[in-house]
C-alpha positions as MATLAB code, in Angstrom:
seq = 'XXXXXXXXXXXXXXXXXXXXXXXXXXXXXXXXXXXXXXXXXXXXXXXXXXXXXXXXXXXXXXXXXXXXXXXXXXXXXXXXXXXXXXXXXXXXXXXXXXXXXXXX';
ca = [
     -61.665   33.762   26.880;
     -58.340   35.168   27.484;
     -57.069   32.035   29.469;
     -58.707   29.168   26.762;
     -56.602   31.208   23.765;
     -53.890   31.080   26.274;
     -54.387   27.077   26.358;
     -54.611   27.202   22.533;
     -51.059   29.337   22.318;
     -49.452   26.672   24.165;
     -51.018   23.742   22.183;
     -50.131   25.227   19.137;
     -46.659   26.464   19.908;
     -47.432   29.922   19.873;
     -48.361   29.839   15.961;
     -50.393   33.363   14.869;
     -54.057   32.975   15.254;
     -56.920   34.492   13.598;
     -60.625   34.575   15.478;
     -63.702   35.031   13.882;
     -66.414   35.650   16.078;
     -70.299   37.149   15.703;
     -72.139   39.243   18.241;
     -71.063   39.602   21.769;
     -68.730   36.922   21.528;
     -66.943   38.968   18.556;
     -66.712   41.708   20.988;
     -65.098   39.694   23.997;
     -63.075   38.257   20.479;
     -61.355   41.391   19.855;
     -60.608   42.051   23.754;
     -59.204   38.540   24.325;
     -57.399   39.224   20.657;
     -55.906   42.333   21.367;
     -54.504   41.041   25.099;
     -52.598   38.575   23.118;
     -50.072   38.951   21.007;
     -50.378   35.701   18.369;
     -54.142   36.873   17.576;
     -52.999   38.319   14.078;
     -56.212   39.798   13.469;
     -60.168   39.208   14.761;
     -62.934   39.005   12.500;
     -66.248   40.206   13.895;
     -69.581   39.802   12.688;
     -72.596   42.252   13.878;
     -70.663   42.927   17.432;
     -70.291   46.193   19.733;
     -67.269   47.963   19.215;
     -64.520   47.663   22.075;
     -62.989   51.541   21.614;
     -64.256   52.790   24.686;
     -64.899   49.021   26.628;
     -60.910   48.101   26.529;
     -60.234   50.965   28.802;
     -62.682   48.920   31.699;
     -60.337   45.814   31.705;
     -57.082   45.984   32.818;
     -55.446   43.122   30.275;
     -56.363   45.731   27.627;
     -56.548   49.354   29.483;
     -53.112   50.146   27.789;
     -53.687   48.927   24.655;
     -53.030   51.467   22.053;
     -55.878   52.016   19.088;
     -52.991   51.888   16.476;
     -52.724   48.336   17.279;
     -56.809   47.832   17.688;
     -56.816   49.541   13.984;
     -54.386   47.065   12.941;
     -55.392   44.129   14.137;
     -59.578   44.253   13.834;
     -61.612   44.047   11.417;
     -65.368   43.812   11.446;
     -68.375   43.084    9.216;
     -71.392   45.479   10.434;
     -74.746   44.619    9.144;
     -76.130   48.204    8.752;
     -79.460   47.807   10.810;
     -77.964   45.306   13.449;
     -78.303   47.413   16.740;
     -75.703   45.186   18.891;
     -72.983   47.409   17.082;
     -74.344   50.465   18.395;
     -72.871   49.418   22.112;
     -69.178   50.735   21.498;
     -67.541   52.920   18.629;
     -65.716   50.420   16.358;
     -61.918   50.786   14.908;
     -60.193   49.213   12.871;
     -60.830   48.162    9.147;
     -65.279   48.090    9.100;
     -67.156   46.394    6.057;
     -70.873   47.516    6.193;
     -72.973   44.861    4.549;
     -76.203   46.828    3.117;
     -80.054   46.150    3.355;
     -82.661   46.436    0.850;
     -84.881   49.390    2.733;
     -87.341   46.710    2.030;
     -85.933   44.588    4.745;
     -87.623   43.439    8.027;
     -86.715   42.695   11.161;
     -89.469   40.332   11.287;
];
C-alpha cells in the first residue's frame, strides 16, 4: 500500500491526502498513512488498532503515537470484533447498537 500512495504522491504533486478505509484495509490505511507524510489524516471504519502492530514494520517502528493521535481517526462499531486486534489511538467515534441487535 505504501508504494501505490507513493505513486499517488507523485501523480498528484505531493498534495495532502486523506484515506478512508474499513476493516483490515483501514488498518494497513493508517500504517501506510502514518509512513507518509502527505496522508493528513486516515479515516477507519470497524478496523484493528495499529498501537502495538507499527512497532513490527520497520517504515513505521519509529513512529511516535503523538503523531498516530494526530493524524487517525476511527469509527468503531461497538460489537465489531475486528477492532479488538490492536489498541486504537487517536481521535475514536463509537457508533452504538440497540442491545436488540444481531449478528445474524
Amino acid at each position: 500500500m505504501i508504494k501505490t500512495l507513493e505513486k499517488i504522491n507523485i501523480k498528484y504533486k505531493n498534495k495532502s491526502l486523506i484515506l478512508v478505509e474499513h476493516s483490515l484495509a483501514g488498518g494497513l490505511a493508517q500504517l501506510a498513512g502514518i509512513a507518509l507524510n502527505n496522508i493528513v489524516v486516515v479515516v477507519s471504519i470497524s478496523e484493528p488498532g495499529i498501537s502495538y502492530s507499527r512497532a513490527e514494520y520497520s517504515e513505521t517502528e519509529n513512529i511516535l503515537m503523538d503523531t498516530i493521535n494526530k493524524r487517525i481517526f476511527y469509527i468503531i462499531h461497538d460489537r465489531d470484533v475486528v477492532r479488538w486486534a490492536d489498541k486504537h489511538a487517536g481521535l475514536i467515534q463509537y457508533i452504538i447498537r440497540q442491545k436488540a441487535y444481531s449478528r445474524l
